[in-house]
Structure formats: C-alpha cells, structure tokens
C-alpha angles and dihedrals in degrees: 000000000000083000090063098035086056093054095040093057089048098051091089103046093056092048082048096053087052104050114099132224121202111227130186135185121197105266078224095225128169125233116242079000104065113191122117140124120330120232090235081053094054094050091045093057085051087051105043081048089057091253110138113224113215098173136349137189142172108254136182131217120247131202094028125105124204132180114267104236134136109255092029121114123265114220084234100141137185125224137197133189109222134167100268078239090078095036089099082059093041088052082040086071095046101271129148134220103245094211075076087071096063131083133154101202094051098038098236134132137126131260130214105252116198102247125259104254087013 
C-alpha cells in the first residue's frame, strides 16, 4: 500500500518534469544594420545556464507595428523549446514565456520565420 501511494503521489511529478514550455528572446537586430544574436548563440547561452534545449527556431512577432527606420529594432524572435523544469533558469538569462506574445484581443502573436543561412 505505501508502495502504491508513493507512486501515485509521484506520477505527477514525472509527467511534470516531461511537459515542455516554448521561450523566445528578441534576435536584437537593427534595422538597415543586421547583426544580432544567432540562433546557435541563443541556444548556447540556454546551455552554458543548464537549460536543456529540445528544439529552437528563429520567430517573428505578429500583430505589432514599428517605424521603419534604420537603427530601429525588427520583431525578428528566437524560440526554444525547454522542459518547463528548466523554464526559472531560462527566465534567470533574461528569456520570456511565448505564450506572453499572444494575445486574442489585441491581435498579436508570433510566427515561426525560416532562419537567415538555414
């Protein structure tokens, strides 16, 4: 009996431990200028922080309008796909739940971009 009530509190934890959370950080790109973070980059600071990297990608946020200006940012994103165990050292380096990008009543969202050199 102890046996099953230990398994039957830890069941959830493990299932817990397995689900997965998308993140993104800005690529931090210019405008006119380029530049900004790789993705391999991107997926490297997640690494050297413990944060295991399942997938990544390179994103772009919908719904929002900038000047176009050189020197001003692009809404160009990256996004990684981590075990939503690692997600308090993932907000640790500076990254953001995507989920934080949508939003229905606003119209806004992200969209996943094929990557520049891919």
């Amino acid at each position: 009996m102890r046996i099953f009530l230990s398994l039957v509190l830890l069941l959830p934890l493990l299932a817990w431990a397995n689900q997965t959370v998308l993140i993104y950080q800005s690529k931090g790109e210019k405008q006119c200028e380029g530049g900004g973070v790789s993705l391999s980059d991107s997926r490297q600071k997640l690494r050297n922080a413990g944060v295991e990297v399942i997938h990544s990608k390179c994103g772009y946020r919908t719904g929002v309008e900038i000047m176009a200006v050189c020197g001003a940012s692009t809404l160009k994103i990256l996004l990684h796909e981590i075990k939503v165990s690692d997600l308090e050292k993932a907000d640790d380096i500076g990254m953001q739940r995507a989920g934080t990008l949508v939003s229905k009543e606003e119209g806004t969202g992200y969209e996943f971009r094929q990557c520049p050199n891919a």
